[in-house]
C-alpha positions in Angstrom: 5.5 32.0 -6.8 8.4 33.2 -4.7 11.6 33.5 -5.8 13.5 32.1 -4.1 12.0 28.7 -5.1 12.7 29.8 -8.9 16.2 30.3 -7.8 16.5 27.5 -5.5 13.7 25.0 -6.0 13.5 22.3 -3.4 14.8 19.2 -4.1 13.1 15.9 -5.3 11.3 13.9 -2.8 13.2 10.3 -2.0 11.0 7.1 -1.8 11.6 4.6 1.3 10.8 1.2 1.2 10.1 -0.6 4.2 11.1 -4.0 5.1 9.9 -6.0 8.4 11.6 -9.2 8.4 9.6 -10.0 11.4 7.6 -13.3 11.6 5.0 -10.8 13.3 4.7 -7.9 11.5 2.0 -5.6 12.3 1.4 -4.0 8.7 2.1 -6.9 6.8 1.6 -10.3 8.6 5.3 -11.4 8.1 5.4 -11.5 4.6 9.1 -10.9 4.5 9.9 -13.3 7.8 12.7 -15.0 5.8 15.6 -13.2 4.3 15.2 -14.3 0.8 11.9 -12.9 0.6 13.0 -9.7 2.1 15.9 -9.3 -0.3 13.8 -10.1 -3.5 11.3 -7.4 -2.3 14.2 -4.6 -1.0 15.2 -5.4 -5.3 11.8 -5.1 -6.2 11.6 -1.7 -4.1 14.9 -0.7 -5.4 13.6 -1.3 -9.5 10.2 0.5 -8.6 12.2 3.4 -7.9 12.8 3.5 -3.8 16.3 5.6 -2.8 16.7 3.8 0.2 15.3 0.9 2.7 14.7 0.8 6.1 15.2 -2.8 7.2 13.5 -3.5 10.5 14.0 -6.8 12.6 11.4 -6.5 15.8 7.8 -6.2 15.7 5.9 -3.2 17.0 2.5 -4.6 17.3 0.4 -4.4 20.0 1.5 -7.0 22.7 4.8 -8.1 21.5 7.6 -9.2 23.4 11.0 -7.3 22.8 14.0 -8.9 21.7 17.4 -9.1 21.9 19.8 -6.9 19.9 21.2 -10.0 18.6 18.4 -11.6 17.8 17.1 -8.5 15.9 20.7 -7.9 14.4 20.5 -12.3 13.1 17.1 -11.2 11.1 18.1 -8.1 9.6 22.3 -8.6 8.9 21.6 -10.9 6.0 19.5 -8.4 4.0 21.2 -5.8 4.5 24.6 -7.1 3.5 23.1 -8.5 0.4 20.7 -5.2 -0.5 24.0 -2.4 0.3 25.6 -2.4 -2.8 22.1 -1.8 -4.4 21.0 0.9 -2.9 
């Protein structure tokens, strides 16, 4: 082994959770379209041991229209406010 990973070993890896709190998600069908669902799975993320959540509020699938920043800010500002003091 090299030494300088006995002397400075690498730090631990961080888990990210990842949030869509779109009603069209590509990788999970909307499953967190409304913010209480999203907020009850950022806590479940956060118990199972995630160090921080990316919250995303506009789909990337195939074919979708873009949005506006505030429409994108209306579906992600509620879970983040509530999940920031748990990360």
């Amino acid at each position: 082994m090299d030494s300088t990973l006995t002397l400075f070993p690498p730090p631990p890896p961080w888990i990210m959770g990842v949030l869509n709190v779109t009603p069209d998600s590509f990788s999970d069908g909307g499953r967190f379209g409304g913010p209480e669902a999203a907020i009850a799975a950022g806590r479940a993320m956060l118990a199972d041991g995630a160090h921080l959540l990316d919250v995303g509020g506009e789909s990337t699938a195939p074919g979708r229209r873009p949005i506006t920043s505030e429409e994108e800010l209306a579906r992600i500002e509620p879970v983040v406010a509530a999940l920031a003091g748990e990360v």
